[in-house]
N, C-alpha and C positions, 0 to 999 in steps of 0.2 A: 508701383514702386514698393518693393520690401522696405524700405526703410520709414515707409510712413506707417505702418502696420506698428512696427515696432515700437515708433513714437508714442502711438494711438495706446499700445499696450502698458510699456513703461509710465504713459501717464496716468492708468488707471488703479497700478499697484499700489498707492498710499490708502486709496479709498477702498480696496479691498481687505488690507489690510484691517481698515476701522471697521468695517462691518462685521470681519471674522472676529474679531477682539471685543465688539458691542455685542454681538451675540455669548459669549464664552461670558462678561464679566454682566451683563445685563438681564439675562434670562437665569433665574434657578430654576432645579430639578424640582426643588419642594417648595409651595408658597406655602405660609400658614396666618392664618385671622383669629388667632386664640378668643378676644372677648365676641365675635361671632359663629365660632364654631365653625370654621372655615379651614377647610385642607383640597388643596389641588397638587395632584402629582403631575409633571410633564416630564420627568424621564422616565425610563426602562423598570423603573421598580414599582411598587406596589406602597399603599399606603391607607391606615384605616383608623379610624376614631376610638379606642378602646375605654374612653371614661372621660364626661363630659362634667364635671361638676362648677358649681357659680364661681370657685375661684380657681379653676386651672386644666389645661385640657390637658390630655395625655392620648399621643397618636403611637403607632406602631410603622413602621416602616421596613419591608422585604425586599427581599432580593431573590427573587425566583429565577434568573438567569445564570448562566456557565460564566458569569466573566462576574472579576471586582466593579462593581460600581461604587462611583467618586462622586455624590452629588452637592451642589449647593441649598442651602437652605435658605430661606427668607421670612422672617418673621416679623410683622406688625401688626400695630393696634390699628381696628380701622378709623380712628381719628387721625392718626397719622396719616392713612392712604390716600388723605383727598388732597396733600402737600405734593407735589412733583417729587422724585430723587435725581438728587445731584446726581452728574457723570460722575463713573466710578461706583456707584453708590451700594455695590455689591461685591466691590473688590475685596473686600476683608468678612465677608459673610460667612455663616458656617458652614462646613464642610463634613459629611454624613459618611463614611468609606461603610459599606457594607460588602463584606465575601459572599462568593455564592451561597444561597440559602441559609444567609443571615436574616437574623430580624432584632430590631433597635427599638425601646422606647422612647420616646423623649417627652416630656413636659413641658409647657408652657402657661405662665402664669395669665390671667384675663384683666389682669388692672396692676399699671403701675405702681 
């Protein structure tokens, strides 16, 4: 019956919906652990440690691709990381635009 397919499908579009939308507000491009010295990139850009000192990291961030990349940022203390994040909890996070064969520094401070 075509029309139980349809059911089957229309019942599943809420929850696809939440997964596309968990993934886009839940995952950043860049994590970073300033009083650990901790940088992870998982999008398409490049990303490097250029001066580590006791109070403040400073990373570099590229863009070695043809296209604008838009990424999210994430930063915390790792005392903070062992608290859960709320839902949402990336929705107002920073936002990195680098053009093709740009490069960005950014700072972060390692103590409140």
């Amino acid at each position: 019956m075509p029309y139980e397919k349809s059911f089957v499908f229309l019942g599943l579009l809420p929850n696809i919906h939440k997964i596309i939308s968990t993934l886009y507000i839940e995952i950043p491009g860049v994590y970073v652990q300033p009083d650990k010295s901790y940088l992870c990139v998982i999008d398409n850009i490049e990303g490097t440690i250029i001066n580590d000192s006791s109070e403040k990291l400073k990373i570099k961030l590229s863009n070695p691709t043809k296209a604008t990349a838009k990424v999210k940022l994430f930063s915390e203390l790792s005392d903070d990381c062992v608290k859960p994040l709320q839902e949402n909890a990336l929705w107002n996070c920073m936002v990195v635009t680098l053009q093709p064969g740009e490069n960005k520094i950014l700072e972060f401070k390692k103590h409140p």
